[in-house]
LUMGU-289914 format. One record per residue (C-alpha): residue in three letters; x, y, z. Coordinates in steps of 0.2 Angstrom, whole numbers, plus 5000, padded with zeros to 4 digits. Layout:
! residues N
alaXYZ;...
END
This chain:
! residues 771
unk486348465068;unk484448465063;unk484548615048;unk482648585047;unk482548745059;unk483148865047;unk481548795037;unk480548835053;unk480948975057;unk481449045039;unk480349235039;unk481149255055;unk482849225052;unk482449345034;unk481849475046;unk483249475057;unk484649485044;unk483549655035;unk483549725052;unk485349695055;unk485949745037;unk484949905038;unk485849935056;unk487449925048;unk487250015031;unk486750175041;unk488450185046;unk489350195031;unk489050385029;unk490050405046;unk491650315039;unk493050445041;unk494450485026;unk496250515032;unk497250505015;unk498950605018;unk500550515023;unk500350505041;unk499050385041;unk500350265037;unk501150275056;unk500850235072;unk500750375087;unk501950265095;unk503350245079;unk504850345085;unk505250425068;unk503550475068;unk503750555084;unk505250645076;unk504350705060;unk503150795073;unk504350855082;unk505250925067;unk503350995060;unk503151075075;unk504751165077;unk504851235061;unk504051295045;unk502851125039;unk503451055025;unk501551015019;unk501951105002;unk501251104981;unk502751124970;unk502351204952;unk503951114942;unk504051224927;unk504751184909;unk504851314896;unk504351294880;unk505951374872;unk506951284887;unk507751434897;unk507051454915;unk508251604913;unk507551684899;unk506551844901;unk504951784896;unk505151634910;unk505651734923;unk504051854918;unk503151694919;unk503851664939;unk503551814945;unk501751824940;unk501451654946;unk502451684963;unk501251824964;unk499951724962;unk500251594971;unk499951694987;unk498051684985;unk497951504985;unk496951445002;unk498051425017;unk499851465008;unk501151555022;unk502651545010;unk503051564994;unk504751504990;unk505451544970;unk507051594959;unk506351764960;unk505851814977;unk507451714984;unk508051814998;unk509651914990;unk511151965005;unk511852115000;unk512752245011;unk513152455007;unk514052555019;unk513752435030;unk511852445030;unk511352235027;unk510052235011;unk509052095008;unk507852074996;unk507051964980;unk508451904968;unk507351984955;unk506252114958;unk505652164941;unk506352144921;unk506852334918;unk508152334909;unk508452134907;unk509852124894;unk511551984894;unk512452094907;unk511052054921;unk510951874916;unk512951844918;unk512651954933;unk511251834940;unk512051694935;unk513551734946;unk512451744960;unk511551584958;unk513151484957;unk513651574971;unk512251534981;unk512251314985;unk510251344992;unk509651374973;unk510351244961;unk509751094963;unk507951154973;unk507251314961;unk508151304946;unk508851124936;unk510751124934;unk510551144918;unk509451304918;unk508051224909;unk506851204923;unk506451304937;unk505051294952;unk503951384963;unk503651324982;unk502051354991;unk501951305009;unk500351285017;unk499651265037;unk498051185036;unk496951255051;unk496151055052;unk494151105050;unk493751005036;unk494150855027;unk494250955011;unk495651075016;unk496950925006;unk495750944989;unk495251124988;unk497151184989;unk497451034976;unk495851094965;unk496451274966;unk498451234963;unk497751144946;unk496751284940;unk498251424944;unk499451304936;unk498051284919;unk497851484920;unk499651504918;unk499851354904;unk498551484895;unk499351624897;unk501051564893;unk500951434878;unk502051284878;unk502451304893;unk502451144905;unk501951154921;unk502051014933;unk501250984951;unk501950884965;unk502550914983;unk501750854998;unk500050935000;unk499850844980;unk500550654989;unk499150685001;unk497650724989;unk498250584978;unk497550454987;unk495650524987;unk495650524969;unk496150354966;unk495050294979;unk493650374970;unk494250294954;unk494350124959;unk492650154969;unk491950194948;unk492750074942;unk493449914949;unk492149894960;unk490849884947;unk492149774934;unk492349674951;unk490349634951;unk490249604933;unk491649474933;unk490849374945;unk489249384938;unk489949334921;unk491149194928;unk489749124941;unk488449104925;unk489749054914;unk490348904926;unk488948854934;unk487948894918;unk486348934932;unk485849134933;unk484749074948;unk486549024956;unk487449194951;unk485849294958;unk485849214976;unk487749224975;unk487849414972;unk486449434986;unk487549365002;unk489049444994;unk488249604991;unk487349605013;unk489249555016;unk490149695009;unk488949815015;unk488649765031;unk490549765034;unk490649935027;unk489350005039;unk490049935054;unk491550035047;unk490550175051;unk490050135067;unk491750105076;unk492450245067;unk493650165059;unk494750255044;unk494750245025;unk496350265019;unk497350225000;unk497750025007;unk496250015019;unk494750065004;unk495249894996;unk494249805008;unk492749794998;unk493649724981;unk494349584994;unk492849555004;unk491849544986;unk492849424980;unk492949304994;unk491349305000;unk490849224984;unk491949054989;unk490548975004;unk489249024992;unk489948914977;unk490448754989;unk488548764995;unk487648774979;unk488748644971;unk488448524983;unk486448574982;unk486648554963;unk487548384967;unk486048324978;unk484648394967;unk485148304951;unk485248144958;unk483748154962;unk483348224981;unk482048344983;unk482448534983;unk482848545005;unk483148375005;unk484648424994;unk484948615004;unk485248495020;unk486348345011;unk487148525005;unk487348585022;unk487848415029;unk489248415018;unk490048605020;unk489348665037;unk491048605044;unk492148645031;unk491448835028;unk491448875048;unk493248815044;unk493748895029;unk492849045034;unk493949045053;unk495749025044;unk495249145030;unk494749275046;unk496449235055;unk497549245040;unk496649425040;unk497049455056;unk498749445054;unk498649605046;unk498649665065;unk500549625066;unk500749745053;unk501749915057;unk500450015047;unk498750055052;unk497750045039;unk498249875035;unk497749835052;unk496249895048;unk495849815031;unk496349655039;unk495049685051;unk493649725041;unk494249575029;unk494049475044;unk492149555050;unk491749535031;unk492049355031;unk491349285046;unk489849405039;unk489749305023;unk489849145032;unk488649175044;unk487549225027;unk488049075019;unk487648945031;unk485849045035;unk485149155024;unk485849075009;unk484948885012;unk483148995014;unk483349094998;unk483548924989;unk482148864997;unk481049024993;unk481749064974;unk480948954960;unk482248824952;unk482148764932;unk481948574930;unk483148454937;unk483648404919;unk484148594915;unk485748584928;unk487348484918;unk488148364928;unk490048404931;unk490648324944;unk491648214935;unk492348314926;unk494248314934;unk494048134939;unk495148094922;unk496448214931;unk496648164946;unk496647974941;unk498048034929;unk498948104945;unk498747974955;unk499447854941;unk500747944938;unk501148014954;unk502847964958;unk503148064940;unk502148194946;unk502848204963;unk504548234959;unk504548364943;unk503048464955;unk504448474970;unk505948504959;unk505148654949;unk504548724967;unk506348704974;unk507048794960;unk505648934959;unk505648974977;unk507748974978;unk507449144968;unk506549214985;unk508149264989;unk508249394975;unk506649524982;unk507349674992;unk506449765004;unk506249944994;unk504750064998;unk504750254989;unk503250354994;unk503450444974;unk503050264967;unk501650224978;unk500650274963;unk500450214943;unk501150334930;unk499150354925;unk498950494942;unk499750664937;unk500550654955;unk501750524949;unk502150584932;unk502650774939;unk503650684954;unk504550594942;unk504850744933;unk505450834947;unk506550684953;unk507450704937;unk507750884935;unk507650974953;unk507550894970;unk506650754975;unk505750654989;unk507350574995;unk507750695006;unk508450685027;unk508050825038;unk509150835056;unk508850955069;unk510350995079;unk510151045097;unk511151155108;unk511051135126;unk510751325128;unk509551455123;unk510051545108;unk511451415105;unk511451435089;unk512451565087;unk513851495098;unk515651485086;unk515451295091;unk514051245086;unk514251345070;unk515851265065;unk515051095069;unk513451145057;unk514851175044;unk515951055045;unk514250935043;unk513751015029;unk515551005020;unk515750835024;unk514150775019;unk514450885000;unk515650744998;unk514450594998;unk514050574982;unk512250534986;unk512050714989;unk511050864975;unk511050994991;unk511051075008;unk510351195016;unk511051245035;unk511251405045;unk512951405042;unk512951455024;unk511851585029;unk512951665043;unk514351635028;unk513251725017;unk513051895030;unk514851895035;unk515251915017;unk513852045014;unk514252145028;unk516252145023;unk515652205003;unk515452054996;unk517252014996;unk517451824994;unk518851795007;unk517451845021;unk516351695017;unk516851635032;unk515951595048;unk515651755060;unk516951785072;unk516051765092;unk514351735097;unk513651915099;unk514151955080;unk513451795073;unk511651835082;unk511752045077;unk511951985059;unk510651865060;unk509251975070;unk509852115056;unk509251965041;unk507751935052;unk507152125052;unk507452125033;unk506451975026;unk504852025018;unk503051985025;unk502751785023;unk504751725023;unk505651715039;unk506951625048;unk505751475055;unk506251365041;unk507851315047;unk507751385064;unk506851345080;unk506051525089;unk507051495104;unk508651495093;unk509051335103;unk509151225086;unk509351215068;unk508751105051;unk509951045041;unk509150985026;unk510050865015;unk509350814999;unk509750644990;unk509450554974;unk508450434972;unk508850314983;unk508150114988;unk507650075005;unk509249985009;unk510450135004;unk509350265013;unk509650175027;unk511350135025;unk511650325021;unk510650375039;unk511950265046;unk513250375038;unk512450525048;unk512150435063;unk514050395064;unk514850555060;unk513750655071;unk514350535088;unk516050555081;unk516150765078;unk514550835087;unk514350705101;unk514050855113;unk512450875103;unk510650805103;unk510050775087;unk508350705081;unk508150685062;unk506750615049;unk505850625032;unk504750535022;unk505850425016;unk506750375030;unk504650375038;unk504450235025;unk506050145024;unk506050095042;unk504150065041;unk504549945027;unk505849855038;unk504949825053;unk503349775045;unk504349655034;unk505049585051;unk503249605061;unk502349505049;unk503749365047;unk503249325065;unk501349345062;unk501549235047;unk502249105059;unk500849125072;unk499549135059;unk500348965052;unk500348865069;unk498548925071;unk497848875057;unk498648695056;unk498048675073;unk496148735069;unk496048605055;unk496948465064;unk495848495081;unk494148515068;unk494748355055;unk495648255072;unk497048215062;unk498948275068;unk499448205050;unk498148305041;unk498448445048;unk500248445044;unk500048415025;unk498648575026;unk500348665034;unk501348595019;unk500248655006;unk500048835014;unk501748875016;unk502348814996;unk501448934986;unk501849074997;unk503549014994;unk503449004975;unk502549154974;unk503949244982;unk505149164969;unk504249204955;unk504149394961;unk506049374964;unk506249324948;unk505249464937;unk505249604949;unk506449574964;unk505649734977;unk504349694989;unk503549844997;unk502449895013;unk500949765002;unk501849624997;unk502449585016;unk500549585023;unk500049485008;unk500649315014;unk499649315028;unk497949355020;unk498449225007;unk498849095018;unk497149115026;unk496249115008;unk497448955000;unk496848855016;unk495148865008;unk495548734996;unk496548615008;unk495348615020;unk493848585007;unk494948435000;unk495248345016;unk493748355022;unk492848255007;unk494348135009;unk494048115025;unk492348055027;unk492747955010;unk494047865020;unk492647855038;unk491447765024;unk492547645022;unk493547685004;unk495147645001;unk496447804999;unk496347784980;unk494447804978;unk494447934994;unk495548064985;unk494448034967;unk492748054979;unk493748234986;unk494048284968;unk492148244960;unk491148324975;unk492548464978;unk493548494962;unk492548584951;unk491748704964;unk493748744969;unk494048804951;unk492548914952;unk493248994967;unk494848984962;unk494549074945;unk493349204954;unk494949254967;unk496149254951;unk495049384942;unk494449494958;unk496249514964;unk496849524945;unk495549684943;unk496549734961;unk497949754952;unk497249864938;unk497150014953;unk498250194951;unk498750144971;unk500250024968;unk500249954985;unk498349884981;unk498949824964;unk500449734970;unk499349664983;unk498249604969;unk499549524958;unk500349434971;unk498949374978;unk498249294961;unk499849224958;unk499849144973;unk498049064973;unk498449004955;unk500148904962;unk499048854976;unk497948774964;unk499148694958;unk500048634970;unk498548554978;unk498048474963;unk499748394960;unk500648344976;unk499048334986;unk498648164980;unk500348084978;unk500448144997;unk498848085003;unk499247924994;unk500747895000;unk500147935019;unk498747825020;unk499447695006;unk499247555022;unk497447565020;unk497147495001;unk496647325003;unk498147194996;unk497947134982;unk496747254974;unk497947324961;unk498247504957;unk497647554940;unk496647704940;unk495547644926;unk494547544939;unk494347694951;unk492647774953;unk492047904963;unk490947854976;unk489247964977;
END
């Protein structure tokens, strides 16, 4: 290949690639933010579908919950219950609210002369004294829908409910009602000192993405572009190296961005990691370039005679570097979730972006940019020839305690579970995750599972059987232990029969027949206040009801164990019944499952793929099965060091072997293929691996400590699907530095030990790295 060309032709190529990145960058302003919790599913994902379904059949659950904690700790105390009202009444002005759910506006049954009264549990404080606090007591503990959900067991917290329907004219919608739910709760924290008011619930879950994505966009992003730019002039001790790098890495991330824009792709909490990644690996082909130019130049070569001796030696191995790094990305597409599909695919755009950069753009910016003397640039390229002469001297050693610590390492693998809770998506730094975790303690919690019983008729619900099946559910499912609560139309056709019999106890009982079941309830329809009706456990065609059952906090296993609990009872006692049930974290428990399965088979595919790439590009069956052997160890020993320190892997931690699989390579491929043309010149297997290590070795600890550092800073992000992305990438490029410095050789070695010449001898002191 005649690299003279890009000389040639260099103004025109410059002019190309400022046309093509100015293209691209006016894109990025059309790159559309999708941030709440169903950017994570498929259209197709069946549970999905239910969640829809069960959205669009009743009351949607897109709600901000005020958690509140009195300073003197009585929710029941007059003061607090002054303090829910007002802010119940407030609460209606926040944008978009249809319901407003609290201890104080709950909807009351009572019954006098046979006239059905219902009202709000607590309508004003007249006359509050001991009497009406035993009184309400009794009716709280006689009610099952407000312990556990509005008011702590222990009367110490209590909450406010506001439900919104979002109209879907503006990307905003999420933040306002997030901004103004902040400033109600800060106005209420004013007037009522001491008191604690925490916010959470569904609409909060949403916005919490957009504000960690802003943060990281302020702050890791520019940490990112400091620590490469102190790391690059720290190792290669060249600021003319460190500025040309941060050029092609700065065209590739905002190139990829742009074209973002243009395909219309979303930006979502797992997808806006894409820059941080496409930062940090874009700096890789840069390094292995400029090394090799600094190689060349120092010995002597004029400036393009040492670009092309630069480009001679890593054309090949960048285009193949930069195609496994792109299909390890890929991957991603396996993936269940959709904005991993889509990081993976810009990844994998950004890459080839960088490469193509690289290998064109880089070589004339060298050319065109004045360079320091020759004498100014240190010599390191033998700086780990004293390593790997010690490896290879010692490499039986070497071999064996290197394989037996991976054996025992990755037998931990066997520890991780698959566990993924929507409430711990986020760091205990975002106010989300502080106030759900407050909740979670004290009142209800995420862990929730929502069924929606169908009857095969029209205004089936009100049929004696369907009822007594709706109560005999709920009974039995009181028993799990599991359980905080339920809510189901059968405690509330209990609930009438009693008020309409004067409150006597021995009528909490079902309504006797059909017809009187539906008079009662069209009577408790006709009697809820504006803003509270029936469509929160019931359909409008009174063909189906919600039964809500909320759980503790529960791992990804047990809530599917416990779905199985459901599944069978309901084919065993309601099988004349359609039923279709979801919530988020069943959403997320089965997402976590199948994406753990998907990408175990795009793991393998990516695997077969890229061992053939680099046997088909180096022609060598043998070499590319020792590049297979040192991809699939580190992934291995990274899993058993995550099993040993942590032991869950999320929705993050499943996609991450693939990317890492395609980075890792990097190193193999970059190894080899110095070996090999050591061992095409003539060299014997000893001098070929030292001639790998001195043109190869330093540059792959530059990239390697660059990737540690950028997907370390990674890790430092509020969203903890990026961060656990982050660390267990680092921790696998680190072992993967390892592992090909230490059983690379021995391996090699041992492989092509028919080519030393007899009689030569094996002491390393004697071994030299060939130029």
């Amino acid at each position: 290949m005649d690299f003279k060309v890009l000389f040639d032709h260099r103004f025109p190529i410059l002019g190309v690639w400022l046309l093509f990145f100015a293209v691209c960058v006016s894109g990025s302003i059309y790159i559309p933010l999708k941030t709440d919790y169903r950017a994570f599913f498929s259209k197709e994902d069946p549970y999905f579908l239910n969640d829809q379904q069960l959205l669009d059949t009743y009351v949607p659950n897109d709600n901000v919950l005020f958690v509140l904690s009195p300073a003197n700790g009585q929710a029941l105390s007059s003061e607090s219950l002054q303090l829910q009202i007002d802010m119940t009444d407030a609460a209606w002005q926040l944008p978009f609210s249809v319901r407003v759910d609290s201890l104080v506006n709950f909807q009351h049954i009572s019954s006098a002369e046979d006239e059905l009264t219902v009202k709000d549990l607590i309508e004003d404080l007249q006359g509050y004294d001991g009497q009406r606090l035993v009184e309400l007591r009794k009716v709280i503990r006689d009610d099952t829908e407000l312990l556990g959900r509005l008011l702590a067991y222990d009367e110490r917290v209590s909450a406010i409910s506001v439900s919104f329907r979002f109209p879907g004219e503006s990307l905003t919608e999420t933040m306002d009602v997030a901004n103004a739910s902040r400033a109600l709760a800060q106005q209420f924290r004013s007037l009522y000192p001491g008191t604690e008011i925490y916010i959470t619930g569904m609409v909060m879950g949403n916005n919490a993405p957009i504000e960690v994505i802003l943060n990281d966009a302020q702050t890791l992003v520019p940490l990112m572009c400091l620590c490469i730019v102190v790391l690059l002039t720290l190792l290669f001790r060249s600021l003319y190296s460190t500025i040309l790098t941060m050029i092609i890495v700065f065209i590739s991330v905002f190139s990829t961005m742009g074209l973002w824009g243009w395909v219309g792709a979303i930006l979502s909490g797992p997808s806006a990691s894409a820059p941080i990644i496409i930062l940090t690996i874009a700096v890789a082909d840069c390094v292995h370039i400029l090394a090799s130019f600094f190689n060349a130049y120092r010995k002597g070569s004029q400036k393009r005679d040492a670009i092309i001796e630069s480009l001679r030696l890593n054309v090949m191995p960048v285009i193949l570097t930069s195609l496994t790094t792109a299909i390890g990305f890929l991957t991603m597409n396996f993936s269940d979730v959709p904005p991993f599909n889509i990081l993976g695919n810009a990844v994998a755009v950004g890459v080839l972006i960088a490469c193509l950069a690289s290998l064109s753009l880089l070589p004339i910016l060298i050319d065109l940019f004045p360079l320091k003397e020759k004498r100014a640039i240190k010599d390191d390229t033998t700086l780990l020839t004293p390593f790997a002469e010690f490896v290879l001297r010692h490499r039986f050693l070497v071999f064996v305690v290197t394989a037996a610590l991976s054996i025992v390492i990755a037998s931990f693998s066997s520890e991780n579970e698959i566990n993924d809770q929507f409430g711990k998506f986020y760091s205990k730094n975002i106010d989300f995750r502080t106030s759900t975790d407050f909740a979670n303690e004290h009142l209800s919690s995420f862990y929730s599972i929502d069924i929606s019983l169908q009857s095969p008729y029209e205004r089936g619900i009100y049929d004696q059987r369907y009822l007594q099946r709706v109560d005999e559910f709920e009974i039995w499912i009181k028993t799990l232990p599991e359980v905080i609560q339920t809510q189901t139309i059968a405690t509330t056709f209990k609930g009438l029969n009693k008020a309409m019999h004067d409150n006597d106890e021995s009528w909490y009982v079902l309504p006797e027949g059909g017809d009187l079941a539906a008079q009662y309830f069209l009577l408790y329809e006709m009697s809820l206040p504006f803003g509270l009706d029936a469509n929160q456990t019931v359909s409008f065609d009174k063909r189906e009801s919600k039964i809500n059952v909320t759980l503790k906090e529960m791992s990804t296993k047990e809530i599917l164990e416990f779905e199985n609990l459901v599944a069978q009872w309901l084919s065993e006692n309601a099988a004349e019944y359609d039923y279709y049930h979801s919530s988020l974290a069943l959403l997320f428990s089965h997402l976590g499952m199948n994406n753990a399965t998907s990408m175990l088979f795009g793991t393998m595919v990516a695997l077969l793929l890229m061992s053939l790439v680099i046997g088909i590009a180096l022609k060598s069956v043998r070499l590319g099965l020792v590049s297979l052997m040192t991809n699939v160890i580190p992934a291995l020993l990274a899993f058993g060091v995550w099993g040993i320190f942590s032991g869950e892997v999320g929705l993050s931690i499943s996609i991450s072997i693939g990317m890492t699989l395609g980075i890792v390579v990097d190193n193999t491929v970059h190894l080899l293929s110095k070996y090999q043309k050591s061992i095409q010149s003539g060299e014997n297997t000893s001098d070929a691996i030292l001639f790998s290590f001195s043109h190869v070795g330093v540059a792959l600890l530059i990239c390697n400590c660059v990737l540690i550092a950028g997907f370390m800073i990674l890790a430092q992000s509020d969203f903890q699907l990026n961060a656990h992305m982050g660390l267990f990438t680092s921790l696998t490029f680190a072992l993967a530095l390892l592992v090909d410095f230490l059983l690379l050789p021995p391996v090699l070695y041992w492989l092509d030990s028919k080519r030393e010449v007899k009689g030569e001898g094996s002491t390393a002191e004697v071994w030299n790295p060939r130029a």
